[in-house]
C-alpha positions, 0 to 999 in steps of 0.5 A: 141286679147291678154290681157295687158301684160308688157314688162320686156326685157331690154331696150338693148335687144329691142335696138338690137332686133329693129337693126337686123329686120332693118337690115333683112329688108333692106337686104331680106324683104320687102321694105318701107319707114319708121320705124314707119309703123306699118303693111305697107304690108301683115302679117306684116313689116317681112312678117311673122305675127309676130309683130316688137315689145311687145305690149299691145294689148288686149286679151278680146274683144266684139262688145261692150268691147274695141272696139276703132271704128267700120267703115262700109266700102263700097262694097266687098274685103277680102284684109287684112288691113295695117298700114302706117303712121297714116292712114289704108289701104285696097282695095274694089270692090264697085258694081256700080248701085243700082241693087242686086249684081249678076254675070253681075255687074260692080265694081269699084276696089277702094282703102279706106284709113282710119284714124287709130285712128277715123276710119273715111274714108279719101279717098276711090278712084276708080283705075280700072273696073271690067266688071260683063259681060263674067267675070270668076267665082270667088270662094264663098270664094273670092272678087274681092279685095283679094290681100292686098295692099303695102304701100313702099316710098311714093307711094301704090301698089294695086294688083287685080291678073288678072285683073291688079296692080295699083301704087299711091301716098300717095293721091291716084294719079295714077302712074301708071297702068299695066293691060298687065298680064290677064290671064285666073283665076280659083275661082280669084285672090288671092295672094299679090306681095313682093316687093324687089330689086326695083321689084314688084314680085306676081304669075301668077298661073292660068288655063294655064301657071303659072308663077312668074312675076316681075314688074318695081315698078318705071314704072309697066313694066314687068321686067322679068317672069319666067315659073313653071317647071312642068306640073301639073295637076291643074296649078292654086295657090294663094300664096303669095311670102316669101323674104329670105337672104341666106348667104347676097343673096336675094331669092323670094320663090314662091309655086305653084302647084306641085313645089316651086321656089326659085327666084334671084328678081334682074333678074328672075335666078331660083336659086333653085326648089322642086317637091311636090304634091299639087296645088291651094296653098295658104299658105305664106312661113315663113323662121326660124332657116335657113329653108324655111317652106310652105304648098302643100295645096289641096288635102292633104297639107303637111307642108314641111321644106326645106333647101334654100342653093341648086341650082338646082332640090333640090327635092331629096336632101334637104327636111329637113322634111314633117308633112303630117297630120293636115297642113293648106290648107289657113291659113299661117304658125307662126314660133317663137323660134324653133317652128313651129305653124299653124291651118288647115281650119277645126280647128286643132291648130299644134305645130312642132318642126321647126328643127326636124319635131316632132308634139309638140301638136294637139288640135281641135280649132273647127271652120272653118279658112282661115285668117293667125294668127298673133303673139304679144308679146307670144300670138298668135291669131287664127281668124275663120271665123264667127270672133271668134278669140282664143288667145293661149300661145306661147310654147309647152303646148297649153293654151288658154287664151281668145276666143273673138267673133265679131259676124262678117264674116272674111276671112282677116288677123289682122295687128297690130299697137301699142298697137291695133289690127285691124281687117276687117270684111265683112261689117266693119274695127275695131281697137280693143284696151284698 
């Protein structure tokens, strides 16, 4: 998704850049192992979309023109890729039996793990049953596999939301399983656990009782859960949680229908909590300059900027700012250098100013989008769902630079390793690149 384009920053500023994101992440960021994994969890090694490092990875593409490999993988899942080691990783539900796919099938919750460089399907490991029988209904736009896996010291966690978390080793040995957390889903599961101060946190925002619940990431039991303050009206959401430092102390910032909590990740103490109006959230937050950005999401999203030093019910006091037109309802949220960019699901590219709320530009994209853009070095990609990604310039003049289609239905965000891109589609895993 970007052209070829070289990095001039001196070699001491990329020495510095790389020491604070490892210091960032050791403090407030996702845990994992080792430096060189290029996209070990979702949206990427700062949680955030944005990659570590410049690379070189194309901005034109075609089903014929820098593709690398295009791997057909079995079954059905919307988790978005990532990169350890040399190896890529996403998770599948694989029908079981020759029948046609209907509402009755069994499926195999299966993780794949791929060579990143041939494409080839190294291990593709069944972790749990899903009964097609008495099941709940699951949106059109969802799998049975949409949270995307974690890979941190050796060991995978696969989330399936309601129906259970799954820990393996590097070969895909089991762990441990926790499938003590059912709950009743409305259109399935949706959101990916962070993992943070030996804990595997994720929401439990169903039909009834939603809640944020913290896992023992050494044994899957459950740590500490902690209930949604707010009664509303439809409990269900499908967030993704943002880890956060503020002044040397770690917050998991949790959205959820009609409130947003801000966690201590050590023992489930709610540091601080915002009302708004808003329910089936979706959107990951970003933290930038300070402040704490998310969606409301349905019916009419809102794109908030919150301050994260409160305690307490903050509803009325540090609300930094709101943009009430044109935010996303499922694509998360770029932040980058005092700006604030997004893309709505009907195709609105929105470019704010991150500390005063201004609208620095809205363009029509066109298009439908549910995957989360991902940023590289100045040039941010914007993925539709029939696989056409728009790549546009960083800044405050909108300026497109390539349009690429894959001719291919995706719902799952890119990661980026080295100079590729690595896109999954609904029938393949693709590793774009020169």
């Amino acid at each position: 998704m970007l052209l070829s384009i070289t990095d001039h920053r001196p070699t001491v500023l990329r020495v510095i850049s790389l020491a604070l994101l490892a210091t960032v992440l050791l403090v407030a960021g996702p845990q994992y192992s080792r430096a060189a994994d290029a996209w070990p969890i979702f949206r990427g090694p700062g949680g955030n979309g944005v990659a570590p490092l410049a690379a070189q990875t194309p901005i034109d593409w075609s089903p014929t023109t820098n593709i690398k490999f295009r791997t057909p993988i079995p079954g059905q899942g919307w988790s978005s890729p990532v990169v350890a080691g040399d190896r890529i990783f996403v998770s599948a539900a694989i029908p079981r039996g020759d029948e046609p796919v209907s509402k009755k099938t069994d499926f195999d919750l299966s993780l794949i793990i791929l060579d990143k460089q041939s494409g080839q399907i190294q291990k593709n490991t069944a972790l749990l049953l899903h009964k097609g029988s008495g099941s709940p209904r699951i949106h059109k736009k969802n799998s049975h596999a949409s949270p995307t896996p974690i890979v941190s010291d050796e060991r995978i966690y696969v989330h399936f939301g309601h129906q259970g978390t799954v820990c393996v080793d590097l070969d895909g040995k089991v762990i441990w399983k926790n499938r003590d957390l059912s709950f009743i889903p409305v259109h399935g599961n949706g959101g990916t656990p962070v993992l943070v101060a030996g804990k595997l946190i994720f929401t439990c925002d169903g039909k009834n009782d939603p809640k944020i619940v913290a896992l023992d990431s050494t044994t899957g039991k459950v740590a500490w859960e902690v209930e949604r303050p707010v009664d509303a009206p439809k409990k269900f959401s499908f967030c993704t949680p943002t880890v956060i430092d503020v002044n040397g102390h770690s917050q998991v910032i949790a959205p959820g229908s009609n409130c947003v909590l801000a966690i201590n990740p050590a023992d489930g103490n709610v540091i601080w909590n915002m009302s708004y109006t808003g329910y089936s959230v979706i959107p990951k937050p970003v933290f930038h300059n300070g402040l704490v950005y998310l969606s409301t999401s349905y019916d009419s999203p809102s794109l908030l900027a919150i301050d994260p030093t409160g305690h307490g019910d903050v509803t009325d006091t540090h609300l930094k700012w709101s943009v009430e037109k044109n935010a996303p309802h499922t694509p998360s949220l770029i932040a980058d250098k005092g700006l604030i960019y997004s893309i709505s699901d009907g195709g609105i590219a929105l470019c704010v100013d991150a500390e005063t709320g201004d609208v620095v530009y809205k363009k029509r994209v066109g298009g439908g989008f549910s995957s989360s853009p991902v940023l590289v070095d100045d040039k941010i990609y914007y993925t539709d769902e029939a696989g056409v990604t728009t790549v546009i310039a960083t800044g405050k003049e909108y300026k497109v630079l390539a349009e690429n289609d894959l001719g291919e239905r995706t719902l799952a965000s890119m990661a980026v390793d080295g100079n590729a891109l690595i896109m999954r589609t609904a029938e393949a895993i693709y590793r774009i690149e020169k």
